[in-house]
ZAPA-40812 format. One line per 10 residues: number of its first residue (from 1); for each residue z, y, x of N, C-alpha, C. Coordinates in pm, whole numbers, plus 50000, padded with zeros to 5 digits. Example, Ala and Ser with C-alpha at 12.3 -4.5 7.8 and 13.67 -1.06 7.14 Angstrom:
! ZAPA-40812
1> 50780/49431/51319/50780/49550/51230/50780/49670/51320  50708/49775/51285/50714/49894/51367/50787/50003/51290 $
! end
This chain:
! ZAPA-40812
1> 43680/36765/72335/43774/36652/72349/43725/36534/72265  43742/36415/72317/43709/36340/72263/43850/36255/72181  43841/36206/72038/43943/36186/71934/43937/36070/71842  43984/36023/71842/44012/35872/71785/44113/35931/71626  44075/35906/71502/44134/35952/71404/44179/35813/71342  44331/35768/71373/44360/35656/71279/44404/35644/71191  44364/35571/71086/44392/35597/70960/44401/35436/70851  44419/35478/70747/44417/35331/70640/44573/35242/70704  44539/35105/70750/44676/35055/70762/44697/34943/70690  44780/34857/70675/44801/34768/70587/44958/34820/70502 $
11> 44924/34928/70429/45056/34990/70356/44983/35053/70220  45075/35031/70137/45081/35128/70020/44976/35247/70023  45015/35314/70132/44904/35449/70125/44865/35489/70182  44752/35363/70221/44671/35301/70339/44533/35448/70219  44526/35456/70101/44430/35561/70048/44425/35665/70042  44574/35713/70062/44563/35812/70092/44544/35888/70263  44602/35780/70324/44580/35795/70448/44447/35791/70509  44322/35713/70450/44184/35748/70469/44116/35882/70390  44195/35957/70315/44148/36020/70267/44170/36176/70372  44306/36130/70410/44357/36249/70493/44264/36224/70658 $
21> 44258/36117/70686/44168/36073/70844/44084/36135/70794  43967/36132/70703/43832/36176/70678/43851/36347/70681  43916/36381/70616/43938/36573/70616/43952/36597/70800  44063/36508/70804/44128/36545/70956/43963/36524/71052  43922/36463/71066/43792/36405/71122/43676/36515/71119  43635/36575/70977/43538/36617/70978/43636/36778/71022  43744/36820/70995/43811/36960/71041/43804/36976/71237  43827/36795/71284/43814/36840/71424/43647/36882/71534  43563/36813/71410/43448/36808/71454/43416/36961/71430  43422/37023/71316/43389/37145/71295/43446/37258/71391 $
31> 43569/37207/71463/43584/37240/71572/43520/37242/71707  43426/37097/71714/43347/37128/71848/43398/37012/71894  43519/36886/71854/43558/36780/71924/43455/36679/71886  43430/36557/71952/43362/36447/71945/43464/36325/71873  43455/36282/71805/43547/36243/71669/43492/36089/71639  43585/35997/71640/43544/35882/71558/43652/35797/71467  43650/35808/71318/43733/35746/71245/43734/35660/71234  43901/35563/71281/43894/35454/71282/43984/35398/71181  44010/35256/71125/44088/35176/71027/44202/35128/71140  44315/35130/71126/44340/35087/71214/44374/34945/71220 $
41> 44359/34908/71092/44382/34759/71011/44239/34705/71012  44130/34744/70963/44007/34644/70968/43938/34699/71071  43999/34788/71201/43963/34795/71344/43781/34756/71327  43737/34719/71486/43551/34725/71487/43579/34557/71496  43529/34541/71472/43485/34356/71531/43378/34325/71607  43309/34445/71611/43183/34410/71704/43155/34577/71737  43166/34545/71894/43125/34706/71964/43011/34703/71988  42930/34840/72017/42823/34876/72061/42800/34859/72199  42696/34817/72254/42683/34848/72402/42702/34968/72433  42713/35100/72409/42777/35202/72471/42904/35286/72369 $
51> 42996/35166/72350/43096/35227/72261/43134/35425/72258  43117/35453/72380/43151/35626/72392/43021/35719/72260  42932/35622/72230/42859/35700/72117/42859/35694/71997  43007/35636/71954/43072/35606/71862/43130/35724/71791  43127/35847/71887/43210/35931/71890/43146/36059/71865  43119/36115/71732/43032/36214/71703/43095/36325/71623  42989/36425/71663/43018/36543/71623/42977/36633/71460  42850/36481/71409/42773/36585/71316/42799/36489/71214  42907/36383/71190/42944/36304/71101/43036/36312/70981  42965/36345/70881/43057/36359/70733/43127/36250/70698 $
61> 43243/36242/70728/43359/36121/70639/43408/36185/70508  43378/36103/70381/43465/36125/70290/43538/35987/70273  43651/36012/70159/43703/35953/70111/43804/35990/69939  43782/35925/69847/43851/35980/69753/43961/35884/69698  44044/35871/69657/44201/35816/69599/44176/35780/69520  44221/35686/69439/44178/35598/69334/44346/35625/69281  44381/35584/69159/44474/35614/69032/44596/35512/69089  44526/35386/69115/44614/35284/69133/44643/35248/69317  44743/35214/69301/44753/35196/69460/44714/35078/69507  44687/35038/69641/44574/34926/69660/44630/34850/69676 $
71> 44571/34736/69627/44561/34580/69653/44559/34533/69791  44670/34505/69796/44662/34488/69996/44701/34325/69975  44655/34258/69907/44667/34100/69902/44497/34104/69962  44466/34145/69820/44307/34145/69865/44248/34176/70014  44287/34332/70035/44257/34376/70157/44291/34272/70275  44393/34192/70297/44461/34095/70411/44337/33978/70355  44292/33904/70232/44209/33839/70233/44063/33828/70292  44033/33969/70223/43914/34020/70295/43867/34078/70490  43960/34116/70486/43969/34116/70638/44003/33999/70743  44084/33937/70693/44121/33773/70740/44235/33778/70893 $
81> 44300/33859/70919/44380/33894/71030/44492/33912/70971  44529/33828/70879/44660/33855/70846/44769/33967/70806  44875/33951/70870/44981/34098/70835/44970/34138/71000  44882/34100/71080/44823/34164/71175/44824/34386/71168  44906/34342/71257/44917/34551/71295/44792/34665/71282  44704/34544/71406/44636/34617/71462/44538/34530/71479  44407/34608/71408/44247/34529/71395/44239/34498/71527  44109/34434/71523/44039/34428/71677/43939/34583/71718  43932/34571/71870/43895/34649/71949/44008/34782/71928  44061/34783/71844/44137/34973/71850/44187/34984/71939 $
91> 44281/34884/72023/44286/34971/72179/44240/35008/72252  44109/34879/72259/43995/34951/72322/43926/35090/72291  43856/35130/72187/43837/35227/72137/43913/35385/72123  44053/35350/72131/44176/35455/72151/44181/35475/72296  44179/35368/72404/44156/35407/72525/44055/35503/72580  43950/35502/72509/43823/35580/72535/43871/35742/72495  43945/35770/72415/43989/35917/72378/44059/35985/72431  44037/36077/72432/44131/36194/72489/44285/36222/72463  44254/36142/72263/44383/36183/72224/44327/36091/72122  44460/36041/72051/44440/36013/71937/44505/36053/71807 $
101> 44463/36088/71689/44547/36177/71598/44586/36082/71477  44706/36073/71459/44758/36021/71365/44756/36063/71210  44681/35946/71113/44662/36043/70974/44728/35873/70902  44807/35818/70962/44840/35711/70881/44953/35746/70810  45022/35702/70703/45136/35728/70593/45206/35600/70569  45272/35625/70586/45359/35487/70522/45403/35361/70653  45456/35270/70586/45497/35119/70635/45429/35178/70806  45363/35083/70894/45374/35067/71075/45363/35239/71125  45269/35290/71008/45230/35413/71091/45332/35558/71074  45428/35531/70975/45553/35573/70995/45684/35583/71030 $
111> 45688/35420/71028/45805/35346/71070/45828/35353/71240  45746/35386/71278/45783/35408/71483/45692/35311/71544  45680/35146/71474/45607/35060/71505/45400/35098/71582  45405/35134/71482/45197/35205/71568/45268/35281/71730  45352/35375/71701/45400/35478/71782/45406/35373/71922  45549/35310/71882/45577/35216/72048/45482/35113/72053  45362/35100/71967/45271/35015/72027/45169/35108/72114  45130/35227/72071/45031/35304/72158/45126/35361/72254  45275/35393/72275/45333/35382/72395/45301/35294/72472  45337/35136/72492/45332/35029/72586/45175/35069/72581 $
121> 45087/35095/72551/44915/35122/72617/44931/35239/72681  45018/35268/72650/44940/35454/72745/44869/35550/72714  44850/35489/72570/44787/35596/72477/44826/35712/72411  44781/35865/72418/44852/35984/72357/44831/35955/72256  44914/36040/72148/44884/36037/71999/44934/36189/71954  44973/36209/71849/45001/36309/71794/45096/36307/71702  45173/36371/71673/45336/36379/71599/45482/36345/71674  45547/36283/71604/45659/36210/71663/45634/36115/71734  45714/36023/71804/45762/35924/71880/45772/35842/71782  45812/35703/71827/45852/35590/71774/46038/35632/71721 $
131> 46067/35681/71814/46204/35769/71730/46237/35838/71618  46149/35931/71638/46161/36020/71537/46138/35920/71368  46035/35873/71416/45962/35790/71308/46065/35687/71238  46125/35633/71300/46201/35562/71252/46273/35596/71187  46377/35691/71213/46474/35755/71208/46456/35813/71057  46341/35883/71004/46306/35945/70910/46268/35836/70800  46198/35775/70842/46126/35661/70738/46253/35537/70653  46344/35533/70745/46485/35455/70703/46531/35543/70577  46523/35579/70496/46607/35670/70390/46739/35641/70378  46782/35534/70392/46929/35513/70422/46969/35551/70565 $
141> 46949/35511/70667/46935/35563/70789/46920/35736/70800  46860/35782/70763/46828/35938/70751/46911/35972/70709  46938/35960/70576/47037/36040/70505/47221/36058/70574  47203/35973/70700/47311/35931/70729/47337/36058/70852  47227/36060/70912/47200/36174/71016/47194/36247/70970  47101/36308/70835/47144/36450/70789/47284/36508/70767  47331/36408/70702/47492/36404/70679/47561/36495/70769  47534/36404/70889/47620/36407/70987/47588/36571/71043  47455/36606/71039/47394/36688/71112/47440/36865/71009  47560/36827/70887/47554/36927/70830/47436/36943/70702 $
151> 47324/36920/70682/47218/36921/70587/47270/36825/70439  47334/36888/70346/47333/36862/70237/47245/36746/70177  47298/36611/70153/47187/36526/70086/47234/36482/69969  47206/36448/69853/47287/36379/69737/47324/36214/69777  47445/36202/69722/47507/36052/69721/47417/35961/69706  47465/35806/69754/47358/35735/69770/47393/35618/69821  47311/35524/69767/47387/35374/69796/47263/35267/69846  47277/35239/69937/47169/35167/69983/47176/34968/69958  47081/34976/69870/47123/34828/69790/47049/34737/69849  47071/34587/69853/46994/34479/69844/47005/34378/69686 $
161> 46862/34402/69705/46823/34344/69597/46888/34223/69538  46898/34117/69643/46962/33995/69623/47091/34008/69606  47170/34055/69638/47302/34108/69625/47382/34207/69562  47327/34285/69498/47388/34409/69433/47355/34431/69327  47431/34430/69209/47347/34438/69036/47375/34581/69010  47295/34579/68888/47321/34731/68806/47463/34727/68793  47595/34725/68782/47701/34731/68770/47737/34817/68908  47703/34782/69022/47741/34797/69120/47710/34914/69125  47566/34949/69140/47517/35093/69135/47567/35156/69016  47573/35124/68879/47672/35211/68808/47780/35301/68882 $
171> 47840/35204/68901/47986/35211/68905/47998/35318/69073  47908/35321/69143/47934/35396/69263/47855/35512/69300  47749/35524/69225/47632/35623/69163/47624/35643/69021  47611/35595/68923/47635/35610/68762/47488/35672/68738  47473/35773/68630/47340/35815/68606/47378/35980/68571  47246/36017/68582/47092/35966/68608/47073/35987/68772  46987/35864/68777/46978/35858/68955/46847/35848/68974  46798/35820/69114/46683/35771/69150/46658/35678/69236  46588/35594/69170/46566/35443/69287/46432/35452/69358  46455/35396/69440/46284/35380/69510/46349/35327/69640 $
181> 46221/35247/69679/46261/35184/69827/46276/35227/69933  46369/35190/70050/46427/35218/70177/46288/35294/70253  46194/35208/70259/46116/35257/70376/45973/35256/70313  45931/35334/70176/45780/35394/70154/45801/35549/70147  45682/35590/70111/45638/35716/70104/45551/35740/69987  45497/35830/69971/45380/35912/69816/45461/35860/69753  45621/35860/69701/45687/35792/69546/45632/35698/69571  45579/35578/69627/45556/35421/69589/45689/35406/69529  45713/35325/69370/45775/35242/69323/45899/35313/69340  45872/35444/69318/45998/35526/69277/46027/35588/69125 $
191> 46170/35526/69069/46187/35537/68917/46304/35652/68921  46284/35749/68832/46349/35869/68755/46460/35740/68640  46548/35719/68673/46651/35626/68540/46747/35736/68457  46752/35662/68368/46860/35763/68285/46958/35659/68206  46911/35522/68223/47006/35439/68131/47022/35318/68225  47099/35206/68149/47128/35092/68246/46993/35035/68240  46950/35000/68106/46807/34932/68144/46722/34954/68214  46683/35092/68180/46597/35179/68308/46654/35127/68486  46738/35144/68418/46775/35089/68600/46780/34921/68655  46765/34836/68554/46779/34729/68605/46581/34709/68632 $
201> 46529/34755/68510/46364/34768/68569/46343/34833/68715  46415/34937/68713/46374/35019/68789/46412/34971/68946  46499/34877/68976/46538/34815/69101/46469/34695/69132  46444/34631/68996/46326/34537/69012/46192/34569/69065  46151/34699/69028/45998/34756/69077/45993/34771/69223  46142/34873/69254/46135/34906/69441/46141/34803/69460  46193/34691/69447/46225/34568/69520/46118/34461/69573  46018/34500/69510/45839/34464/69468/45796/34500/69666  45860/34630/69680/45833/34699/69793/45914/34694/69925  45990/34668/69851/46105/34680/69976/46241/34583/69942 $
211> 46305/34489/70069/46394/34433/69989/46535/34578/69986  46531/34662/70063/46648/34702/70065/46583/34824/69953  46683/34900/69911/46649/34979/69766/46748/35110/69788  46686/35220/69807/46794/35332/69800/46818/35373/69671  46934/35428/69625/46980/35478/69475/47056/35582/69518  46997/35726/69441/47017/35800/69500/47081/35881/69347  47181/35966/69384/47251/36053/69241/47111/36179/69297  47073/36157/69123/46952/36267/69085/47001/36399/69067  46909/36537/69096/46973/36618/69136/46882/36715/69039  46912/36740/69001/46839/36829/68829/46785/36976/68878 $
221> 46670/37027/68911/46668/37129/68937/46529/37164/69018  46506/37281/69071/46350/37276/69149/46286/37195/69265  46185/37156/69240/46190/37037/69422/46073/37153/69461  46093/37152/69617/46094/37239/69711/46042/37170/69838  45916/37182/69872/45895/37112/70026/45838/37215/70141  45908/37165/70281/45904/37302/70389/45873/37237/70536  45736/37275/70577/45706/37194/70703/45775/37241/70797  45760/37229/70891/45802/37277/71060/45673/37249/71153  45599/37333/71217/45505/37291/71298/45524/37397/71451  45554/37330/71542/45566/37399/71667/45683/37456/71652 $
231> 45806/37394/71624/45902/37489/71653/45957/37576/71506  45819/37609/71431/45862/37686/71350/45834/37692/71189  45916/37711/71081/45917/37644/71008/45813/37750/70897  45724/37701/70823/45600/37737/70718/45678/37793/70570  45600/37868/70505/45658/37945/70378/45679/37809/70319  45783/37779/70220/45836/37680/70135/45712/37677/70021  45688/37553/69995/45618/37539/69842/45695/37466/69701  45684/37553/69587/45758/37460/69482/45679/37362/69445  45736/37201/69384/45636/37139/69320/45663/37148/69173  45544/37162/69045/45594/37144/68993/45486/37047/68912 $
241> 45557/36922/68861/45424/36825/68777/45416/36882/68608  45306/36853/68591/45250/36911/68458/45339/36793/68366  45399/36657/68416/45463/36571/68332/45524/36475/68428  45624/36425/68348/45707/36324/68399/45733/36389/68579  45771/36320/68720/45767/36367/68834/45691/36362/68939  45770/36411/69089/45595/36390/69148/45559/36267/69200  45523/36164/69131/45499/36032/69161/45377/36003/69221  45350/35918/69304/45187/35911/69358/45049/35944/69266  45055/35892/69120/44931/35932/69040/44954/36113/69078  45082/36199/69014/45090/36347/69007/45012/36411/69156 $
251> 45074/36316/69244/45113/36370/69413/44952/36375/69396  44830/36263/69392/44678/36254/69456/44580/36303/69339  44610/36342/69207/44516/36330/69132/44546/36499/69071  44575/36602/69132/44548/36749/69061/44635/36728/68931  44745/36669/68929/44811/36683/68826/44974/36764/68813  44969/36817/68945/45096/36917/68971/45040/37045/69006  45165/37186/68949/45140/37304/69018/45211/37297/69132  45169/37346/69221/45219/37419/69355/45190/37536/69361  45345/37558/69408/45327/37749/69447/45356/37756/69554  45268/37854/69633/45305/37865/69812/45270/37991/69834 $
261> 45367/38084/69882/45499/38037/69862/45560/38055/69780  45701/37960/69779/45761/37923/69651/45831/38056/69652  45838/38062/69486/45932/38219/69423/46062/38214/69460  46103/38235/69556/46235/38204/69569/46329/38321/69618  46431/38351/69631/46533/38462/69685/46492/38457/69848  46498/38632/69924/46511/38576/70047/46628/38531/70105  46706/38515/70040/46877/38437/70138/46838/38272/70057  46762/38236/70004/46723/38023/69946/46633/38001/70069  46515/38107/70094/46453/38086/70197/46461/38025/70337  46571/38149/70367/46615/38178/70504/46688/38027/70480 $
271> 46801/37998/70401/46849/37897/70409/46794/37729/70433  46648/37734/70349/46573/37649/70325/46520/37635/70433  46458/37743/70511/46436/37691/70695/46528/37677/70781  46641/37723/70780/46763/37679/70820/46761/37539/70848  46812/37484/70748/46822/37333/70669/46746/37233/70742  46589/37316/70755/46466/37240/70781/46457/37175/70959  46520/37314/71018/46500/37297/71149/46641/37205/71200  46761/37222/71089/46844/37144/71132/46812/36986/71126  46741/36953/71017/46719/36825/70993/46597/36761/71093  46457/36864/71092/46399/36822/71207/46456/36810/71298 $
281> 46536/36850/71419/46625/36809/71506/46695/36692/71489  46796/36664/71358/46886/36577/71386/46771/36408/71376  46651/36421/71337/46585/36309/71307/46475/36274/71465  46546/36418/71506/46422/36394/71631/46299/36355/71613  46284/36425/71532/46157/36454/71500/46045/36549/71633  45915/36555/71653/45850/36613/71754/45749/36690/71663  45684/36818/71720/45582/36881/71688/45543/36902/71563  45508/36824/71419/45567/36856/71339/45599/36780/71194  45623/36793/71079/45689/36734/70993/45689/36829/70848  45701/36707/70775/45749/36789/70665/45927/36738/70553 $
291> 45974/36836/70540/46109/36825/70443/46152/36839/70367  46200/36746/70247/46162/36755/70120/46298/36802/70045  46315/36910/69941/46446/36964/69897/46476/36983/69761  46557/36985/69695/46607/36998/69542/46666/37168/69537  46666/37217/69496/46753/37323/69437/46857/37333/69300  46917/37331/69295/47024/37270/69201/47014/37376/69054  47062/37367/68983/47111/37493/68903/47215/37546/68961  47328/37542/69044/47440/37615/69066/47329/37673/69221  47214/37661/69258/47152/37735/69379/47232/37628/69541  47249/37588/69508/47247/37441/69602/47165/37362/69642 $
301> 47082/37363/69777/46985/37294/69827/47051/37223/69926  46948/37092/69838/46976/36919/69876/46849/36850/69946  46879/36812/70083/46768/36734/70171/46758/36580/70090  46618/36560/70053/46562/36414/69977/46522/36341/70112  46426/36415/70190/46397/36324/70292/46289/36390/70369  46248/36331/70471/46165/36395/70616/46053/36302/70573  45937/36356/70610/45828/36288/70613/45742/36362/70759  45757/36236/70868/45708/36274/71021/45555/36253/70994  45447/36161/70906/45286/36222/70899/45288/36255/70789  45316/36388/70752/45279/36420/70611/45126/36421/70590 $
311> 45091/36447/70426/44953/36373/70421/44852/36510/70443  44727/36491/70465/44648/36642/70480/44525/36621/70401  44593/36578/70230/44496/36518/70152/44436/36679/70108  44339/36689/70018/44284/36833/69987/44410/36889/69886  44524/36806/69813/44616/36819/69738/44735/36836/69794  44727/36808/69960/44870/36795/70087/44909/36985/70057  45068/36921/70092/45126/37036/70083/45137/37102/70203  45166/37040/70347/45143/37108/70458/45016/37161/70479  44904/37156/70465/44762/37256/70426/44816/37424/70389  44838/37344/70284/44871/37468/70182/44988/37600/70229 $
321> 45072/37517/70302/45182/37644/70358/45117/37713/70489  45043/37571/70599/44963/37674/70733/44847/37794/70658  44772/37780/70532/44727/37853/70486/44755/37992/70425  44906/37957/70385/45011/38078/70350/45024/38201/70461  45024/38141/70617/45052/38200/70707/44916/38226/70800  44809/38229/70698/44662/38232/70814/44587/38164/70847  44654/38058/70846/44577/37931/70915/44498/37854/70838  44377/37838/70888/44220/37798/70843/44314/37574/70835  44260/37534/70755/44232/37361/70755/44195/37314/70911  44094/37350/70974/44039/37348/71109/44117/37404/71218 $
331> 44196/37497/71181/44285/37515/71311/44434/37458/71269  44442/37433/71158/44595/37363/71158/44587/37214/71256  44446/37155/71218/44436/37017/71276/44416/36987/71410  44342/37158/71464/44377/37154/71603/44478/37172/71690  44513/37257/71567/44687/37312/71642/44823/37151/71675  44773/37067/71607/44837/36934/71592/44769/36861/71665  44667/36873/71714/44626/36796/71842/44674/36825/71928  44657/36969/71989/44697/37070/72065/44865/37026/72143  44937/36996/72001/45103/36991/71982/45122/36904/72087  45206/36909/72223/45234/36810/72341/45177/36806/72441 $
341> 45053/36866/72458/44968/36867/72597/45034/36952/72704 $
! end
């Protein structure tokens, strides 16, 4: 099969997302597919006279994560296409594939936006819909459907920056909470608060990111993440960071334990995929996903949030659970191509 791997983006974790295209890329080739990784932000600008040999089988992509998250002033400078979606030629180039596999994270390539743009082309892809995507990536929006859908989420107040002071969130959330913005992912510009000051920094930072700001009542206890792939849901993994939480430096740089699977009772389990498949459903979510959970001290599990491309960095936690159950790196990525045909 021939495979178009898109990746990077003009988002936050546009690095980690090349890091995960490059694994994903060289796992489908080792499979036997004909593979070409593309940006989907600094796209080709100049094709080959036989673009189809673009598309190879014996090509090593790496990529490694850097500490700090990128400079996407720079990146929009250097590329010169603006807050432009979508480089040049990638439709062209996505047209040529069989399929195309989604390894983007964050802002267009989570939000539904990439999705209903390679809809109106006619182009396959891999994961959710422009639905699902949305639906999940809204954290205020989500949490509203889990709600509804039965799935336990902690309280939560969805702020605008321009309009809503620390008083407000006091007074209707109080502490200790957690802020971070409406619509990122990897913890971008997500703060652990415990005081008012902390929190007036801490709404200032998401706000950097996002104008709208979720504040969420913090939930003291084990965090817990549980994919769903095909229907069916993967052994749970605990996270646990060696310091402070799992924030993007912990999440990309080998600075958390993970256990897979997580030590847990079998009635937290059973419950914990329970939970999982309820929430994949109510987000309409497709093929597969990952779902992120608290465990309380009183043994109370709390849905944080859905993530429809989770990442398949060498540190990704969906890896790590298809591995729990057998599954090689190389056939998880086929099995996700596979997903919809």
């Amino acid at each position: 099969m021939k495979v178009v791997v898109l990746a990077g983006g003009l988002s936050p974790e546009r690095e980690v997302s090349l890091c995960s295209g490059s694994l994903i890329a060289n796992a489908l080739m080792e499979k036997g597919h004909r593979v070409l990784l593309l940006d989907v932000y600094e796209g080709m600008p100049v094709l080959p006279a036989d673009p189809g040999a673009l598309f190879r089988r014996d090509r090593a992509y790496r990529y490694d994560i850097r500490e700090e998250v990128p400079d996407l002033a720079a990146l929009r400078a250097r590329v010169g296409i603006g807050n432009a979606l979508v480089g040049p030629n990638v439709p062209e180039l996505c047209r040529l594939a069989d399929r195309v596999f989604l390894a983007l994270h964050g802002a267009m390539g989570e939000n539904g936006q990439l999705q209903a743009f390679l809809d109106s082309c006619g182009i396959g892809y891999t994961g959710s819909d422009y639905t699902g995507c949305l639906l999940s990536m809204d954290k205020d929006l989500s949490k509203r459907l889990l709600r509804d859908a039965g799935v336990p989420t902690p309280d939560w107040m969805d702020v605008d920056a321009g309009r809503d002071s620390p008083e407000d969130v006091l007074a209707q959330i109080g502490l200790p909470c957690v802020v971070k913005p409406c619509s990122c992912g990897s913890s971008v510009g997500v703060s652990m608060v415990d005081t008012r000051e902390q929190l007036a920094a801490a709404l200032a930072g998401a706000a950097c990111w996002d104008r709208r700001v979720l504040v969420e009542r913090r939930i003291i206890g084990r965090e817990l993440t549980i994919g769903v792939l095909g229907g069916r849901v993967l052994p749970p993994v605990e996270i646990i960071p060696q310091q402070g939480f799992y924030d993007y430096k912990n999440k990309y740089q080998g600075t958390t334990r993970e256990v897979c699977p997580a030590e847990l009772d079998p009635e937290v389990t059973a419950e914990l995929g329970r939970l999982a498949l309820l929430g994949f459903a109510a987000l309409r979510l497709k093929h597969y996903a990952r779902l992120d959970f608290m465990l309380d001290r009183q043994g109370r599990l709390w849905c944080l949030e859905a993530n429809s491309l989770p990442g398949m960095t060498p540190q990704s936690l969906l890896p790590q659970e298809a591995a729990a159950v057998g599954m090689s790196y190389p056939e998880l990525c086929e099995t996700i191509l596979y997903l919809g045909y």
